[in-house]
N, CA, C and O atoms as a GROMACS GRO file, in nm:
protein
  464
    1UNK      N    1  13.330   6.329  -1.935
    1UNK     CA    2  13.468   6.349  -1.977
    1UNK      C    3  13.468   6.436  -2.102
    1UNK      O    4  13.375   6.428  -2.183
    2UNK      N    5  13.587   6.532  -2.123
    2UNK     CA    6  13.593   6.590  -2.216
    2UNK      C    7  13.721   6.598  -2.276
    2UNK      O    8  13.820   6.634  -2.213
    3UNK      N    9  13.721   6.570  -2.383
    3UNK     CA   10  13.872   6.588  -2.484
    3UNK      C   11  13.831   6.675  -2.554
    3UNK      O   12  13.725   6.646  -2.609
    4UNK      N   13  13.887   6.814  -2.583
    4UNK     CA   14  13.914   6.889  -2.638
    4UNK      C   15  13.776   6.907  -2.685
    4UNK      O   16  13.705   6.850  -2.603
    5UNK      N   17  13.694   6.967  -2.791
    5UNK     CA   18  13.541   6.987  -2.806
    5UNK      C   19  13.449   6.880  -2.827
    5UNK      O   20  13.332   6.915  -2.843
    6UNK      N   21  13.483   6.714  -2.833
    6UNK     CA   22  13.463   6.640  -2.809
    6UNK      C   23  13.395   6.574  -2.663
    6UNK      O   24  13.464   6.530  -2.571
    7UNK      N   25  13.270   6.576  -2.666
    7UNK     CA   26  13.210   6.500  -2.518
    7UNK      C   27  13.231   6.369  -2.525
    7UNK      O   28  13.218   6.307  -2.631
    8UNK      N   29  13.259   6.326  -2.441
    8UNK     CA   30  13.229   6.159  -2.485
    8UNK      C   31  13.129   6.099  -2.384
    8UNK      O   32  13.143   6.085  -2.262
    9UNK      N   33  13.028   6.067  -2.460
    9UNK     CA   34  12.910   5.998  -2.332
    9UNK      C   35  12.909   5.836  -2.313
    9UNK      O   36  12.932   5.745  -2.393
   10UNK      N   37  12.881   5.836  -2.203
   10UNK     CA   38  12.904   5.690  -2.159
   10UNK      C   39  12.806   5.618  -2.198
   10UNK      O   40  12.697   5.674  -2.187
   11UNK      N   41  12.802   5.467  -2.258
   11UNK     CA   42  12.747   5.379  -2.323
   11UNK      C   43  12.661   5.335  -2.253
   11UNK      O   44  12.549   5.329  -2.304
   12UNK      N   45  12.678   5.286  -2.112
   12UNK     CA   46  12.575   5.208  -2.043
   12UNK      C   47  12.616   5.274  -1.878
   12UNK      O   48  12.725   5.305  -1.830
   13UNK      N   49  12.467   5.278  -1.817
   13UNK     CA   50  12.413   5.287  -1.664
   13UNK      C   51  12.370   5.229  -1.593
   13UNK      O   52  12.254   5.200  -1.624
   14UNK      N   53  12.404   5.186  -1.493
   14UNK     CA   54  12.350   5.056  -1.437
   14UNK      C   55  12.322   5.100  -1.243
   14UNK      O   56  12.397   5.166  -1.172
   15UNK      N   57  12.226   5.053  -1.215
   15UNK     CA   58  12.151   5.019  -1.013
   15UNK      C   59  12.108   4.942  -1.021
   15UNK      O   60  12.108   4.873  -1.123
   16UNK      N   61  12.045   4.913  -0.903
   16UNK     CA   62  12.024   4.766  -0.875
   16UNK      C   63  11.945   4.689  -0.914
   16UNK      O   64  11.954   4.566  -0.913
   17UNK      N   65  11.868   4.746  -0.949
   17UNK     CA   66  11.737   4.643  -1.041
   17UNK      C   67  11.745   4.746  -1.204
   17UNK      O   68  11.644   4.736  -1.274
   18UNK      N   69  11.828   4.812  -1.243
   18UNK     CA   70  11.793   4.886  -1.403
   18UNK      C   71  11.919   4.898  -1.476
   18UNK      O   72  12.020   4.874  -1.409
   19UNK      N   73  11.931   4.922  -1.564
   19UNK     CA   74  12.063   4.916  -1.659
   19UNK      C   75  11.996   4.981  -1.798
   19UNK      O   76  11.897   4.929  -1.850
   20UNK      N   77  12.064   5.106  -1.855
   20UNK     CA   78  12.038   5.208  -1.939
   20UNK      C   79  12.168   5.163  -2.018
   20UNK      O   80  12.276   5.122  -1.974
   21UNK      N   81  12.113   5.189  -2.179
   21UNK     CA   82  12.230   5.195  -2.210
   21UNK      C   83  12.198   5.235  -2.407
   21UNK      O   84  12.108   5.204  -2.484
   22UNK      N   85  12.332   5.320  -2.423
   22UNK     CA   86  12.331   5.447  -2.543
   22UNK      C   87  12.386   5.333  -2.646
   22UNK      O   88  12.470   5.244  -2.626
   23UNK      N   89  12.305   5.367  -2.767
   23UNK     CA   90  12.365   5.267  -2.871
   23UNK      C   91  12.467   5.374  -2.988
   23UNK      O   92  12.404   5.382  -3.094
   24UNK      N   93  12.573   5.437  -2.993
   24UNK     CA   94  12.607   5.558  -3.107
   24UNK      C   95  12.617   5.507  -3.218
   24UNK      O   96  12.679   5.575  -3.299
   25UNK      N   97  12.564   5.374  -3.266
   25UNK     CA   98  12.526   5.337  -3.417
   25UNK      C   99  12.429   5.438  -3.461
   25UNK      O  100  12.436   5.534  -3.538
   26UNK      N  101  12.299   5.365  -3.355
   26UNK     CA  102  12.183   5.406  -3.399
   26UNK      C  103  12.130   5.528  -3.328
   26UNK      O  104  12.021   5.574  -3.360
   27UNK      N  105  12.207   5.584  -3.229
   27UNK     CA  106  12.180   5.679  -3.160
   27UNK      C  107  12.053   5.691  -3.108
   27UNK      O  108  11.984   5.793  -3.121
   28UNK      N  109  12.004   5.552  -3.028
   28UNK     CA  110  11.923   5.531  -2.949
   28UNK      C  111  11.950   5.508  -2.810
   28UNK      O  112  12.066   5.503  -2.767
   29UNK      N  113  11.848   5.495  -2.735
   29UNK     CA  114  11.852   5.490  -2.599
   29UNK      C  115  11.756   5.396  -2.542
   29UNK      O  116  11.638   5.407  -2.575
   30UNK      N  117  11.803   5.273  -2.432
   30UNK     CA  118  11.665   5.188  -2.405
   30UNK      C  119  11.739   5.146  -2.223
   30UNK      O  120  11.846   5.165  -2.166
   31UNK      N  121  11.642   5.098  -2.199
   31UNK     CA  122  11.694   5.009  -2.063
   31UNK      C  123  11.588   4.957  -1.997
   31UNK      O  124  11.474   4.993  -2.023
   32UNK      N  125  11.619   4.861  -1.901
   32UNK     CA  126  11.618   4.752  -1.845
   32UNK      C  127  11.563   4.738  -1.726
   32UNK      O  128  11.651   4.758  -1.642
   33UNK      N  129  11.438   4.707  -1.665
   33UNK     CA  130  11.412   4.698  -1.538
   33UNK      C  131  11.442   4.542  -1.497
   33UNK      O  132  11.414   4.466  -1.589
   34UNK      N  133  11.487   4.486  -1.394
   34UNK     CA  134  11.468   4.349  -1.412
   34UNK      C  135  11.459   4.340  -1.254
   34UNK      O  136  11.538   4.399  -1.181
   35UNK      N  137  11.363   4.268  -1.213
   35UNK     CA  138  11.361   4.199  -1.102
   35UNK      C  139  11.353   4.030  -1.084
   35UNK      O  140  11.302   3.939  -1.149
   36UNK      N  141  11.431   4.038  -0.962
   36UNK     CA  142  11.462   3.873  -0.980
   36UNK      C  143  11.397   3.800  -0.762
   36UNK      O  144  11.406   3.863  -0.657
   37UNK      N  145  11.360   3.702  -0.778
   37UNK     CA  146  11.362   3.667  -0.646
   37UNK      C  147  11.278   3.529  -0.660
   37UNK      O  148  11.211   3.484  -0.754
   38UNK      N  149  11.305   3.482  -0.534
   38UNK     CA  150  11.242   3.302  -0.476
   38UNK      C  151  11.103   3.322  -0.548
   38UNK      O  152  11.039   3.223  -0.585
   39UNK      N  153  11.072   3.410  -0.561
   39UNK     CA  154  10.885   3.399  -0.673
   39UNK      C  155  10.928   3.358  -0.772
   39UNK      O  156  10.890   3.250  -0.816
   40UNK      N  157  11.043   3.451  -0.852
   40UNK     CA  158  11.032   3.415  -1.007
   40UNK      C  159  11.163   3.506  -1.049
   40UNK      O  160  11.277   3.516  -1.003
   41UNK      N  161  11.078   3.579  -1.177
   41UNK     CA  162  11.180   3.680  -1.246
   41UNK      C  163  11.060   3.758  -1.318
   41UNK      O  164  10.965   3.696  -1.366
   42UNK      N  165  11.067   3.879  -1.322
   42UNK     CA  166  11.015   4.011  -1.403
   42UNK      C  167  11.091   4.075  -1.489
   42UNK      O  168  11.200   4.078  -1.433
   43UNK      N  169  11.106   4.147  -1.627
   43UNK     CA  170  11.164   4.208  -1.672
   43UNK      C  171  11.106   4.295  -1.803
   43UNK      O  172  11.039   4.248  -1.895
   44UNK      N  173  11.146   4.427  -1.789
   44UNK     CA  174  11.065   4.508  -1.875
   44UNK      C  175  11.190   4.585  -1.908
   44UNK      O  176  11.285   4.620  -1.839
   45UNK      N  177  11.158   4.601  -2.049
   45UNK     CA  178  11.248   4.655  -2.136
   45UNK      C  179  11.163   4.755  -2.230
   45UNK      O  180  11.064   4.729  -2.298
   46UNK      N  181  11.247   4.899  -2.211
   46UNK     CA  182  11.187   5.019  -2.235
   46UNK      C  183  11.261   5.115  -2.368
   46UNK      O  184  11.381   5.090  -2.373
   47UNK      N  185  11.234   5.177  -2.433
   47UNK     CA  186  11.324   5.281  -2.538
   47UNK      C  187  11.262   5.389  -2.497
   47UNK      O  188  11.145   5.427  -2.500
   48UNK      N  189  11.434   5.463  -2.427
   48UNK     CA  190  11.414   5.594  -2.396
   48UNK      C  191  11.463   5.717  -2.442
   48UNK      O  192  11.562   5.715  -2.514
   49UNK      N  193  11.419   5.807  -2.418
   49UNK     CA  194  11.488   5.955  -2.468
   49UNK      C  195  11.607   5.993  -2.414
   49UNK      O  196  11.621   5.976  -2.293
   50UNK      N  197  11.701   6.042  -2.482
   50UNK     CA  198  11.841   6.133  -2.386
   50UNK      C  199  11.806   6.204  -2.267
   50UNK      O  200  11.886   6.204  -2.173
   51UNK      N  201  11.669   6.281  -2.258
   51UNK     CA  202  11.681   6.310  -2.139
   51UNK      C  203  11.663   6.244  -2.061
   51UNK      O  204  11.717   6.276  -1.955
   52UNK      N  205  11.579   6.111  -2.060
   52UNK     CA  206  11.575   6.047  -1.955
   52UNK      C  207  11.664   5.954  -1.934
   52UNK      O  208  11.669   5.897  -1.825
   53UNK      N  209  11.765   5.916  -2.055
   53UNK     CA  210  11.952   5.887  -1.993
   53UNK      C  211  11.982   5.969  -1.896
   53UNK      O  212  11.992   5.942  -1.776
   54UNK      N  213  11.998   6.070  -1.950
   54UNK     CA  214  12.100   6.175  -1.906
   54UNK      C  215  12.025   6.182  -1.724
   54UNK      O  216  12.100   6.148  -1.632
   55UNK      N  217  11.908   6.220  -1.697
   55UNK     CA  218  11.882   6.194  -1.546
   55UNK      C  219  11.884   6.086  -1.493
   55UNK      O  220  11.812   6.088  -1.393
   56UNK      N  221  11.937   5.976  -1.510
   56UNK     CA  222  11.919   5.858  -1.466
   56UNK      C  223  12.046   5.863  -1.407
   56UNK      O  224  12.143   5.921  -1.457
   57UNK      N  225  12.046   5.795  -1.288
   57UNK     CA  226  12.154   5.817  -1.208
   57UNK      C  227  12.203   5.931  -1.113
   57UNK      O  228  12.307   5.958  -1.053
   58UNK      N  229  12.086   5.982  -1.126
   58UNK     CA  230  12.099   6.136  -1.046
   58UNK      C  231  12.025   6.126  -0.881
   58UNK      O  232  12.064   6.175  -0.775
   59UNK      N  233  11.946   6.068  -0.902
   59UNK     CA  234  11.823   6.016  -0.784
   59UNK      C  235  11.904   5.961  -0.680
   59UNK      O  236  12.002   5.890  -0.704
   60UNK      N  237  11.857   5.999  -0.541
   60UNK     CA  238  11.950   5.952  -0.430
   60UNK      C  239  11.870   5.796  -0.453
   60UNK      O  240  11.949   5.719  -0.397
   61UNK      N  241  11.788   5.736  -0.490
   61UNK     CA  242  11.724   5.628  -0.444
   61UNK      C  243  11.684   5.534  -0.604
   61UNK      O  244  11.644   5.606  -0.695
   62UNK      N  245  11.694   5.408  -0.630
   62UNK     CA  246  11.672   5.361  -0.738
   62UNK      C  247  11.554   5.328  -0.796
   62UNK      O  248  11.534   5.263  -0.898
   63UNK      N  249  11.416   5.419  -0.663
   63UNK     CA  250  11.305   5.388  -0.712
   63UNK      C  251  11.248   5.519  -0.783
   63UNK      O  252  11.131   5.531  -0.820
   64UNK      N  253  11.338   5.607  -0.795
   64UNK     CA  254  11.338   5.756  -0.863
   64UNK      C  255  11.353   5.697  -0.991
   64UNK      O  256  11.277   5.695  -1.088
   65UNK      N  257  11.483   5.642  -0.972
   65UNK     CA  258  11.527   5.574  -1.133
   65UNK      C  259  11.436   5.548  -1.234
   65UNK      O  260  11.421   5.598  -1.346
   66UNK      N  261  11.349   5.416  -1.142
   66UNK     CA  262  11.251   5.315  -1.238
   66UNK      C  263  11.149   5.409  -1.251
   66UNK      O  264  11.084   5.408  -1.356
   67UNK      N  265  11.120   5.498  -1.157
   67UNK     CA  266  10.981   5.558  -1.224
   67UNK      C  267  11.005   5.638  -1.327
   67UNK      O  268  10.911   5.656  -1.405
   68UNK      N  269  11.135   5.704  -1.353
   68UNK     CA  270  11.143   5.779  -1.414
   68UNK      C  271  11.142   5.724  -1.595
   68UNK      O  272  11.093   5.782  -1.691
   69UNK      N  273  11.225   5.576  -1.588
   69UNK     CA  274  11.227   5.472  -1.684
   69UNK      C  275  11.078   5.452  -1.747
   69UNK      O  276  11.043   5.481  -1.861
   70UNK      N  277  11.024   5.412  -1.672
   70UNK     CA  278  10.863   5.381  -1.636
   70UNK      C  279  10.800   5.448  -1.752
   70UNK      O  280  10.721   5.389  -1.825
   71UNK      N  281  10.839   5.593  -1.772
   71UNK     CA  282  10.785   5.713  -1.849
   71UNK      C  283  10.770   5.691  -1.977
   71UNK      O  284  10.702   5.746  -2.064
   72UNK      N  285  10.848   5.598  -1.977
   72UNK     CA  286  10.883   5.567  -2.198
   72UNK      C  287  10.814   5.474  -2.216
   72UNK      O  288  10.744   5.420  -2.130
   73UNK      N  289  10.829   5.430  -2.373
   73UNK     CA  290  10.806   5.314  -2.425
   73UNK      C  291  10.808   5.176  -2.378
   73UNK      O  292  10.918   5.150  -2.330
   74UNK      N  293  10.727   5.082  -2.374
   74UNK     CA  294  10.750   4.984  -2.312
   74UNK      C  295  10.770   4.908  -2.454
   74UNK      O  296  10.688   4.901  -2.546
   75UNK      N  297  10.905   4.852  -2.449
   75UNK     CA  298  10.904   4.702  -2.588
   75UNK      C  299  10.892   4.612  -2.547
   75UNK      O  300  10.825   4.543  -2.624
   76UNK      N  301  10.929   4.536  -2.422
   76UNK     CA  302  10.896   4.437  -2.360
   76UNK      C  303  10.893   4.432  -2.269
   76UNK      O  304  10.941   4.515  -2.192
   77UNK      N  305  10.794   4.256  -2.215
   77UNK     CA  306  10.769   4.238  -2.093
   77UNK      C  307  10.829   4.104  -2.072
   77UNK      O  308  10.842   4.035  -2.173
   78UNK      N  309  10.865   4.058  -1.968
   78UNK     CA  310  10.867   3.897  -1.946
   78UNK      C  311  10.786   3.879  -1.774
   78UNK      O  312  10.779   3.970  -1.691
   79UNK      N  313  10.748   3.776  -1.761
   79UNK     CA  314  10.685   3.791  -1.596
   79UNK      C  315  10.688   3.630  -1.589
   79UNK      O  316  10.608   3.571  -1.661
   80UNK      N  317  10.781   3.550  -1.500
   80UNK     CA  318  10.775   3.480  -1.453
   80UNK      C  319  10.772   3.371  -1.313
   80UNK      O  320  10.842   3.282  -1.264
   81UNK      N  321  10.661   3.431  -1.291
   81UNK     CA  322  10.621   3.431  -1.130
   81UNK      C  323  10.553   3.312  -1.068
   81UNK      O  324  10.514   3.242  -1.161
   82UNK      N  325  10.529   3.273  -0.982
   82UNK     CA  326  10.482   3.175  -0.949
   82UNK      C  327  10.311   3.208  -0.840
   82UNK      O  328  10.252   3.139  -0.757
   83UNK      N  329  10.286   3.356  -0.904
   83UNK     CA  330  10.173   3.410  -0.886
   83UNK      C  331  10.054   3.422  -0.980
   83UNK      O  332  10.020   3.529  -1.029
   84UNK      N  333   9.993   3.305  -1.001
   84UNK     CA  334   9.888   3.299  -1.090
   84UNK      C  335   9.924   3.326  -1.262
   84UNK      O  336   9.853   3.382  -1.346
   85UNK      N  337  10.076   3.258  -1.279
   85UNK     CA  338  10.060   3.219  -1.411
   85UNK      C  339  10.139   3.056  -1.439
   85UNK      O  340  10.221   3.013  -1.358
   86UNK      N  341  10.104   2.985  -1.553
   86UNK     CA  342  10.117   2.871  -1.584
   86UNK      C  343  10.250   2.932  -1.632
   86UNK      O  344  10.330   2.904  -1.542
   87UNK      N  345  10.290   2.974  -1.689
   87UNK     CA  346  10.432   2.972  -1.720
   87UNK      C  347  10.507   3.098  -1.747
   87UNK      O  348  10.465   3.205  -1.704
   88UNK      N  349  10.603   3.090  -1.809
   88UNK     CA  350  10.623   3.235  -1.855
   88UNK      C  351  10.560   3.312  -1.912
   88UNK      O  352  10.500   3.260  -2.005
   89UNK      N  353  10.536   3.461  -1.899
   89UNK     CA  354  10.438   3.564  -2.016
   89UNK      C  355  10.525   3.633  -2.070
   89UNK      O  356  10.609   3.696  -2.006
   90UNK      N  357  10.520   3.630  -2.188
   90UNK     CA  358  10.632   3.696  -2.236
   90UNK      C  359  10.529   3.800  -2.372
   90UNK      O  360  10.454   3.747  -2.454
   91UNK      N  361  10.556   3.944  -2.363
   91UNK     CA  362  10.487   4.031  -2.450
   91UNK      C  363  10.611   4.124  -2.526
   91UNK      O  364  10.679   4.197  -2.454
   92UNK      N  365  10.633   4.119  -2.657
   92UNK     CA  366  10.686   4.222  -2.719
   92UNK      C  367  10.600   4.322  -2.740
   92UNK      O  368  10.510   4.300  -2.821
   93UNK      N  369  10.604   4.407  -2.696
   93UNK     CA  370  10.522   4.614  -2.732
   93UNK      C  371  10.542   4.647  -2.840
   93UNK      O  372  10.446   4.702  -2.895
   94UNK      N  373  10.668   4.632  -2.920
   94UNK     CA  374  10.762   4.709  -3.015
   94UNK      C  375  10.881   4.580  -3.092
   94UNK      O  376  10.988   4.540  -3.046
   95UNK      N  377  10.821   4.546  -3.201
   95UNK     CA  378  10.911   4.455  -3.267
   95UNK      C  379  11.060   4.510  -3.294
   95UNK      O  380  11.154   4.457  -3.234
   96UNK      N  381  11.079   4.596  -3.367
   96UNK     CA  382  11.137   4.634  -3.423
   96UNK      C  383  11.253   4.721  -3.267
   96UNK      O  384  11.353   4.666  -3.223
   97UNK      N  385  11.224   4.797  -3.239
   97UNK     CA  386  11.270   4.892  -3.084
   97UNK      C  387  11.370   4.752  -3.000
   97UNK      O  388  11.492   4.743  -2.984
   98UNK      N  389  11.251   4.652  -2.956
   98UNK     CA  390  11.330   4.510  -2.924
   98UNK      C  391  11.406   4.483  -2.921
   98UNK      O  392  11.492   4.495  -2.834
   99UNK      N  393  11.410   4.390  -3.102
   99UNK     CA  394  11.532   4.392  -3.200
   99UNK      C  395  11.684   4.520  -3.149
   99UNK      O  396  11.788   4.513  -3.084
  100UNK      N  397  11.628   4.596  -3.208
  100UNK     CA  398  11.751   4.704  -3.175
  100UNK      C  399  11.801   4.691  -3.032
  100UNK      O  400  11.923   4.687  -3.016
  101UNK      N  401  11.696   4.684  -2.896
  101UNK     CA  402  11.791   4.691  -2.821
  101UNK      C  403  11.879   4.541  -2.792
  101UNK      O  404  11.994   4.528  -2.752
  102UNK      N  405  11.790   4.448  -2.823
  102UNK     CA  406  11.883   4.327  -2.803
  102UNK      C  407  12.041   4.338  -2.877
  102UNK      O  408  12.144   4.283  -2.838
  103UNK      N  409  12.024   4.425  -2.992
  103UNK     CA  410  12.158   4.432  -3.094
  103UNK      C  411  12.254   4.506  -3.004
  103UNK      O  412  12.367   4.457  -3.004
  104UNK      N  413  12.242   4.584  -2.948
  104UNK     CA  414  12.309   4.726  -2.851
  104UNK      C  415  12.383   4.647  -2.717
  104UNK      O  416  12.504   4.655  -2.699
  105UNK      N  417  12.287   4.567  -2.623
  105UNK     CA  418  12.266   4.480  -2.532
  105UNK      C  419  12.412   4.391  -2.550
  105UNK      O  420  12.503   4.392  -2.467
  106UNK      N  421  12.411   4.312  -2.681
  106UNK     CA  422  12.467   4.247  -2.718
  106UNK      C  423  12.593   4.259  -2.744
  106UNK      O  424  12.677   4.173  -2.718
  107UNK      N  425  12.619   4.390  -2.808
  107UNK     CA  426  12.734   4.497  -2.852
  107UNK      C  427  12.828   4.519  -2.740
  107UNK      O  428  12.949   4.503  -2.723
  108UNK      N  429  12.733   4.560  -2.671
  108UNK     CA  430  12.834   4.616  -2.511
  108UNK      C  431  12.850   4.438  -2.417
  108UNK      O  432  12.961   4.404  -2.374
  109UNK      N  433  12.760   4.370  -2.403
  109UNK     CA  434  12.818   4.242  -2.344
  109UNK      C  435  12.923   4.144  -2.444
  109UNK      O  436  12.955   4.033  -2.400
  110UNK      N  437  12.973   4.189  -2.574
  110UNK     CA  438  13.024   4.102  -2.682
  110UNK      C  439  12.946   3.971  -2.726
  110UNK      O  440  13.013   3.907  -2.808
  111UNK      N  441  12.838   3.920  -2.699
  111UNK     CA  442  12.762   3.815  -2.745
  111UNK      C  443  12.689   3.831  -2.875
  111UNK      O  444  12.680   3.937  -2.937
  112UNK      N  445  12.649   3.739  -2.902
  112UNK     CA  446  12.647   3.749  -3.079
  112UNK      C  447  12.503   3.633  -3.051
  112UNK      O  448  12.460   3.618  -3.166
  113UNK      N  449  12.408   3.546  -2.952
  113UNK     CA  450  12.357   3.505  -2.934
  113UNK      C  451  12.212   3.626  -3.010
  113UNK      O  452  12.228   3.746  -3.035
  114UNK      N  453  12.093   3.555  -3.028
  114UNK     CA  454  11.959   3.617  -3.091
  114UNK      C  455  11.869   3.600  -2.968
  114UNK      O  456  11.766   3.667  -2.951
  115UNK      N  457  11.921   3.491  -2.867
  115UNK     CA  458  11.820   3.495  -2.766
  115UNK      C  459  11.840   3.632  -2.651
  115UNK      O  460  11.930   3.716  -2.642
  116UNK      N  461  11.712   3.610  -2.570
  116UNK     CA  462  11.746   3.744  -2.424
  116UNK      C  463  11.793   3.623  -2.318
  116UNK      O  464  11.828   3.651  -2.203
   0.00000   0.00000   0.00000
């Protein structure tokens, strides 16, 4: 969309297993792989570059998406499967990256909670 020399870019992107989304505080970028099913739950959380916002959502298929996600930073992991682990694994990559996206995350869902 455009108003007058003003772009306005959209905050958050979302398919079926990923969700991108622009923070214009901090003028960062991160998103979300999450898989869910009768095994368990997976979820990896990434900080990405504008360009790889900006192509996201372009791919006829949502496994274009994740690979393309795939490419960045990994800040976190969670893996809770019922495939050879005792419980949840849960790995932060990036303390700080995290932090920020949980703040962003939070922003756009209105929750004020510290947990994921």
């Amino acid at each position: 969309m455009v108003y007058g020399e003003w772009k306005v870019m959209k905050n958050k992107k979302q398919g079926n297993n990923w969700t991108a989304y622009y923070d214009p505080d901090t003028k960062r970028y991160f998103a979300e792989i999450m898989y869910t099913s009768r095994e368990g739950r997976e979820q990896y959380d990434y900080e990405i570059s504008r360009d790889i916002y900006d192509r996201l959502g372009t791919f006829g298929d949502d496994v274009e998406n994740e690979r393309l996600i795939k490419e960045a930073k990994m800040t976190y992991s969670f893996e809770n499967t019922m495939y050879g682990t005792l419980g949840p694994e849960r790995t932060v990559w990036d303390e700080e990256a995290d932090e920020a996206m949980r703040k962003c995350v939070n922003k756009k869902s209105g929750k004020r909670s510290k947990d994921k």
